[in-house]
N, C-alpha and C positions, 0 to 999 in steps of 0.2 A: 318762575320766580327769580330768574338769575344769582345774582349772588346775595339777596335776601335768604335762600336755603341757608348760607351760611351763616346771618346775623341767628335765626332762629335752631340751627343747630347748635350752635355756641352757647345760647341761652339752654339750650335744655342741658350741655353738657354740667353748666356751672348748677343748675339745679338738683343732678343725680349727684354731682361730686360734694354738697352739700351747701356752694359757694350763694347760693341763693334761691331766692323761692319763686315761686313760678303760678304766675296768674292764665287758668286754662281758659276762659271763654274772651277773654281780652287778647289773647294773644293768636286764639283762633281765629276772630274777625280778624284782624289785622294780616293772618296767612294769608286768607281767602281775599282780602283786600288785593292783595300782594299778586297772587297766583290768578287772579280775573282776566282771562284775555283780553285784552284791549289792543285793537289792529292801527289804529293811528299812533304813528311817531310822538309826536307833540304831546298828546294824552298823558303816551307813557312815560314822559321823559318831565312832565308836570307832577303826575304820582310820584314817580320817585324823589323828587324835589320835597313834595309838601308831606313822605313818609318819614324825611330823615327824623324832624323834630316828635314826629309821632313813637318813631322807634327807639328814641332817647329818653322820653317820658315815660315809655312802657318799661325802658329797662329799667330806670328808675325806681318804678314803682314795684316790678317785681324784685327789687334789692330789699336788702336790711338796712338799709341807710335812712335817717331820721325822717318821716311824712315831709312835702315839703311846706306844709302849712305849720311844723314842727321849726322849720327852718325862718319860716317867713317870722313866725314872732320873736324868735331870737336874733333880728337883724340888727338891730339895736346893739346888743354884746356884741354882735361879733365885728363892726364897726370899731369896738374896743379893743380889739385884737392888735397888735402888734406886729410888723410886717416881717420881722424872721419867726413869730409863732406859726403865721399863717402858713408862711413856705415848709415849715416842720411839717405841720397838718397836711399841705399837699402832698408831701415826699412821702408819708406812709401809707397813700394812696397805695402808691405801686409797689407792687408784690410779681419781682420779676420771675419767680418760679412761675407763676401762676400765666404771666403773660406771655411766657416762652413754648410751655406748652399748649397755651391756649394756636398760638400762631402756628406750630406743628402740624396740629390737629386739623386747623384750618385750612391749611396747604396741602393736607393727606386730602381732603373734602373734596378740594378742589378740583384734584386732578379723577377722585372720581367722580365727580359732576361730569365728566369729561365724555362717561361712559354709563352713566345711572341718573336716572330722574329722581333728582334729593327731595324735590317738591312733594313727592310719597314721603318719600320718609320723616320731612319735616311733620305735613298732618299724622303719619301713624305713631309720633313721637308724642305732638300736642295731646292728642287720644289717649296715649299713653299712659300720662299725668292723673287722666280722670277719677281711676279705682286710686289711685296713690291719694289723692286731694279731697275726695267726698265719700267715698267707700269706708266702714269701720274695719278696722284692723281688729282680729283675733288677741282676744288677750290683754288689750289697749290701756284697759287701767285694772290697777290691783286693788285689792280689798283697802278698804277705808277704814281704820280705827277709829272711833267716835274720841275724843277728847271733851276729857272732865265730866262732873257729875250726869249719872243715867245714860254713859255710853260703852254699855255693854255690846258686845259682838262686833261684828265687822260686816258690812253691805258693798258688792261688787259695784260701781257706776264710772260711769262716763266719764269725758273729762270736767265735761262743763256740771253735768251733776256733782262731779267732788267739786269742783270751785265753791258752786254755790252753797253747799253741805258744808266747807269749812270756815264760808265767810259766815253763815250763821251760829258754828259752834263760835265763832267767835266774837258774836255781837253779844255774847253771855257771859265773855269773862272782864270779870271788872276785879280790880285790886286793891279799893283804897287803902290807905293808912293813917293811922294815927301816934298821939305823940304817947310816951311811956305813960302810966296810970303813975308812977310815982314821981313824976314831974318832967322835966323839957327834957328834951333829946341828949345826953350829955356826947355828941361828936359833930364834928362838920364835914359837909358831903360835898367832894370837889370831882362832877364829870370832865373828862378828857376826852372831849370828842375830835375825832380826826380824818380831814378830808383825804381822799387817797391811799387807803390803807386796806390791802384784802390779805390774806393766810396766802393768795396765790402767787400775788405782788414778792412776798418777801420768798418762798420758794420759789419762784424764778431766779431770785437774788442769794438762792441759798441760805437766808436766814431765820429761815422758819423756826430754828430752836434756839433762836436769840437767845442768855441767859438774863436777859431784862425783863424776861415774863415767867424767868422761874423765883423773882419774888415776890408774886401774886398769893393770895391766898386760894382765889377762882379764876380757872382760866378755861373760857369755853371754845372747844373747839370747831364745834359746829351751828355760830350765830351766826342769825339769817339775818341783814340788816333790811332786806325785804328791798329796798332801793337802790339807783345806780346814780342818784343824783344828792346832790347838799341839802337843797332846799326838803323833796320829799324824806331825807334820810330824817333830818331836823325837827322835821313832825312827827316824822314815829314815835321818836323818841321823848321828844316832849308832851305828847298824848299816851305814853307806855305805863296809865295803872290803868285800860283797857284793852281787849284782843286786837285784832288785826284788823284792816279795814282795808276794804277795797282802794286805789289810788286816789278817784274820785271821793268820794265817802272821807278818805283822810280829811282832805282840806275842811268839807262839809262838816264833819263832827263837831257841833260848841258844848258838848256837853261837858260840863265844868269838872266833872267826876274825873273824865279822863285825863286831865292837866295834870300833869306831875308834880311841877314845880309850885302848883295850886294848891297843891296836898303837902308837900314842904310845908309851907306856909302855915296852914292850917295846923300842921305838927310840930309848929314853935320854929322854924326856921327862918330866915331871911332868906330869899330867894334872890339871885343877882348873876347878870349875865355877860360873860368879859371876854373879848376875840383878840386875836393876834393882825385883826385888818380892818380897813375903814367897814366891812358890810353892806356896800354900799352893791357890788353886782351880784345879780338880779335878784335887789333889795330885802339879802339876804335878813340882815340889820329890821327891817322892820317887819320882815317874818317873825323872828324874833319877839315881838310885842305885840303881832295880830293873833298868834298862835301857842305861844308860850304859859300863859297865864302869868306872866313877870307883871310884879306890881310897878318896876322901874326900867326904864330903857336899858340896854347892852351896853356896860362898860367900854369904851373905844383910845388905846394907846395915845399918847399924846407926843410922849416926849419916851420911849423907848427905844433901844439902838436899834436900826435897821436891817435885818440881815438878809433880805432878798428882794427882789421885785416880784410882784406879778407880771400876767401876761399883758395888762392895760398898764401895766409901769407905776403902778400905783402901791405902796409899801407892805411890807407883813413884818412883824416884829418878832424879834427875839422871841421863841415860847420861855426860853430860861427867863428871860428879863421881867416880861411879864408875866409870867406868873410868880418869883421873886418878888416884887412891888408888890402885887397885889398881899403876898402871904405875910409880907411888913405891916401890912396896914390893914388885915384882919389881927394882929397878934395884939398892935397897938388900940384899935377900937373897941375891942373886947363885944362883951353885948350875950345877944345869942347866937345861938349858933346858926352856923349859914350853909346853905345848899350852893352853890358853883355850877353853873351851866359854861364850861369854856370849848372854846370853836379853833383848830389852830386850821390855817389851812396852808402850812409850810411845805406840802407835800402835793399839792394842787400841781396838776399838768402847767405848760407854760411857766412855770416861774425860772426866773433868771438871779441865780448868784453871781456874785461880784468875784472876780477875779478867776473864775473857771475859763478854763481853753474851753473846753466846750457850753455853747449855749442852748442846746438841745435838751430838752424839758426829762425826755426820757434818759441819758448820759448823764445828768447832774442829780437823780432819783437817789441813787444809790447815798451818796454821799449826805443827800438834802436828811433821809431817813434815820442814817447811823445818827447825823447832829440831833435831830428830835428823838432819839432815845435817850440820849446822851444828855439832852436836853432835861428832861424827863425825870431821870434816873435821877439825877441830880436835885431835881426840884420834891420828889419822892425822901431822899435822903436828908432834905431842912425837915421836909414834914416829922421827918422820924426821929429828927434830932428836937425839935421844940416839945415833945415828951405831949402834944397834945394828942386826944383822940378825932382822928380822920378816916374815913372812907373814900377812898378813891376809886372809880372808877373810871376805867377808860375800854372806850372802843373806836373802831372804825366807822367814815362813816358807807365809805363803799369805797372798791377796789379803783384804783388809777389802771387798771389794765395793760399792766406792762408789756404782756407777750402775743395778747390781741388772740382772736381764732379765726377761724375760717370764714366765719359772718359777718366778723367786725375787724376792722385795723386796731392797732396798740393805742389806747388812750381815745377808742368812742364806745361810748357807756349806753347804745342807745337799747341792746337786750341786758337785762338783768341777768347777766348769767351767773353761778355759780364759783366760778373764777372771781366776778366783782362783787357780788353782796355775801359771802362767807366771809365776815371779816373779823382779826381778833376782836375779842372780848377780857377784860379780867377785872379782877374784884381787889383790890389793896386794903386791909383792917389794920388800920396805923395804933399804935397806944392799946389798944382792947388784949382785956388777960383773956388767954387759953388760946389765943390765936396763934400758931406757930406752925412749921414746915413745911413738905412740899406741899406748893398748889393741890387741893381738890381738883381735878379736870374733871370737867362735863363735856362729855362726849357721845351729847344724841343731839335731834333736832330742839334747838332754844330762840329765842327772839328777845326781844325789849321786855314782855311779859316777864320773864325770868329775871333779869335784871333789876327788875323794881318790887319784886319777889325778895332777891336777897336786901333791899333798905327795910322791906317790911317786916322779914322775920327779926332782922336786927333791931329794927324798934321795937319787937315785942319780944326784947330779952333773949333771944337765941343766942346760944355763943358755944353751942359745938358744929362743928364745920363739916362732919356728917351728916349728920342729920339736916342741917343746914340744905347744904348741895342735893341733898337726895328730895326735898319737897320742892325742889323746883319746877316751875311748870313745862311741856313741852310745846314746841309749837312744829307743825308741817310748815316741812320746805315750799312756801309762795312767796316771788318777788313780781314786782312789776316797775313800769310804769306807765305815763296816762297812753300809750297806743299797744304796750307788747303785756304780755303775761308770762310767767315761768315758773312751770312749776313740779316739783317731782314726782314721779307715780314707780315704782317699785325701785330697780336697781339705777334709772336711767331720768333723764326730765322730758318734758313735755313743753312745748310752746303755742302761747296762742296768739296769732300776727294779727293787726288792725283791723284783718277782715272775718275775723271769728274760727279763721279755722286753725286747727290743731297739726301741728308737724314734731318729731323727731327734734329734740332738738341734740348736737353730737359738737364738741368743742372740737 
């Protein structure tokens, strides 16, 4: 095999170190490709020509790097990319620890090629994989709690048996709501949903006990936002008075029950939807109206001061300002009361402040964050001074992955891991009596369900925050998206890669 032993020991090193996955029968033709005697010169000097492109696409594919049919329909955005985002994006390619030792290892290889036939070793390596990659593991998954009515005890299964076992307890929980029996809703309900934003993001940054979330009334510390993307986060949560749905299945669902902002409606609210950006990539904006239940298109900035670029150079505004304006001209309209669906995405990768030395999407995070509390906090503070009653909630809508892991560079969202969809949550009851002190923390597993959980008890009269937080629903840790799965089974997660099978997954 000459120095193909090398390409394929390398491969398997980054597979055992955790750095990637490893496709066994694809990689074993391709040995055996490699290792076929072949007595003509020219033959083999053709093979190794027409293997390199073959050896490129295998590594490829046994990576965690997005499908490239993943890649091919995003060609379009990334055309919108911006030519110092892009070189950012390149640079966190390399991860020189990684390539330092890889080249050591290599050159140790080498010189015992010198003296040992690798080509054994390569196959007894490939072989190796096999019990690792198709073989059940002892112990593999832990008892399964049934959730909600008639799930008594617990049943040992598989992984893909719990998947499917949770996505059915979950095609049972529906939450509508309605409006108070003694007439319309007397408060308004403003979501702050937030791109880029995970519990891991800010402990990297050291902020995880911000005191701008110690004046929540609910602040949940383990919500799953189930996604690693805008667009899917966006639908959870706007389909969130039903359980959880598979990725596919999300989009799929028209069930009108599910609509959140449908149910607003229905319970005397104005329902209205206002961003901090055009909405316009990957037509976020008219997600928004295909999927929302919104009787009216998404409010869109017009004349609001400027305070960043995106990565296509195209504006995001002030959250202070905008949402200011807006809270002017709900006070001035009057009417009924309104539900808020608001999108900032000031915290998106790629974006470019003005006057920063650094233009490095990841170096200007820190600072972009602290402004959108600050932001925030402030606009929190009108609310609490105009003496009306408001609920605010805000969360994340999945983590910017600041500090990246082994499987993925800092700022590629393409596993759902844990790091990116754990992301704040909290509950703000502006004006409402008996509401006072520290935050309630909910601290088990929650989701969207829980959140639309606390509008409903509040619309039917609840107002002690005990009892409140304790009827919350739970949900099991499952994220995905449309090629990966991830999901937890006792102390540790589980993932399941495009090709159905299940791995370790280890940050």
């Amino acid at each position: 095999m000459g120095l193909w032993s090398l390409y394929f020991l390398a491969k398997l090193a980054l597979f055992h170190g955790g750095y990637s996955g490893f496709h066994v029968w694809e990689n074993l033709l391709f040995a055996v490709a490699m290792a076929w005697p072949q007595e003509r010169v020219l033959w083999r000097r053709l093979r190794h020509l027409a293997a390199v492109p073959v050896a490129l696409a295998l590594l490829y594919h046994d990576s965690w790097l997005p499908p490239l049919n993943r890649l091919l329909s995003q060609a379009g955005a990334l055309r919108d990319f911006s030519l110092d985002y892009l070189l950012e994006l390149l640079g966190r390619f390399i991860n020189p620890s990684l390539i330092t030792n890889l080249l050591v290892a290599l050159v140790l290889v080498w010189f015992l090629g010198r003296i040992l036939r690798l080509a054994t070793f390569v196959f007894l390596g490939i072989l190796s994989v096999v019990p690792m990659t198709y073989l059940p593991s002892g112990g593999l998954a832990p008892a399964l709690t049934a959730q909600g009515k008639g799930g008594q005890g617990s049943t040992r299964l598989d992984p893909d048996a719990r998947l499917a076992a949770f996505y059915q307890t979950q095609k049972r929980r529906q939450l509508p709501f309605h409006a108070p029996e003694s007439g319309p809703p007397a408060f308004d309900v403003i979501y702050l949903h937030i791109c880029s934003l995970s519990w891991d993001d800010m402990a990297f940054l050291r902020l995880q006990e911000h005191p701008f979330f110690q004046n929540f009334d609910f602040l949940f510390r383990q919500f799953n936002s189930a996604a690693s993307y805008s667009g899917p986060a966006a639908v959870r949560l706007l389909k969130s008075s039903c359980g959880q749905h598979d990725h596919k299945e999300t989009y799929r669902e028209r069930n009108p029950q599910c609509q959140l902002f449908r149910h607003f409606e229905e319970a005397g609210f104005e329902a209205q939807a206002l961003l901090n950006h055009d909405g316009r990539f990957d037509n976020f904006g008219k997600l928004l109206e295909s999927e929302g239940g919104f009787s009216r298109k998404p409010m869109i900035p017009q004349d609001a001061p400027v305070a960043m670029r995106s990565f296509d150079n195209t504006p995001i505004y002030s959250d202070l300002a905008v949402l200011s304006r807006w809270w002017q001209a709900r006070q001035q309209t009057g009417g009924k009361p309104v539900a808020l669906y608001y999108n900032s995405i000031s915290l998106h990768d790629g974006n470019r402040l003005p006057g920063e030395k650094s233009t490095a999407s990841l170096q200007t995070y820190k600072p972009r964050l602290t402004q959108l509390l600050e932001d925030f906090d402030r606009f929190i503070k009108a609310l609490e001074a105009s003496n009306r009653p408001v609920v605010v909630v805000l969360l994340g809508e999945h983590g910017a992955a600041l500090r990246g892991d082994r499987l993925q560079i800092a700022g590629l969202r393409e596993i759902p891991s844990p790091r990116i969809t754990l992301v704040p949550a909290a509950v703000k009851l502006i004006g409402m009596p008996g509401m006072s002190g520290a935050p309630q923390v909910i601290d088990r597993p929650t989701s969207y369900l829980a959140l639309t959980a606390v509008l409903a008890q509040l619309l039917n009269g609840e107002t002690d925050r005990e009892q409140l937080a304790a009827r919350l629903p739970e949900t099991e840790h499952v994220s995905e998206t449309d090629a990966l799965v991830l999901m937890r089974l006792g102390e540790g997660y589980k993932m399941r890669s495009a090709d159905g099978v299940w791995v370790d997954y280890r940050e």
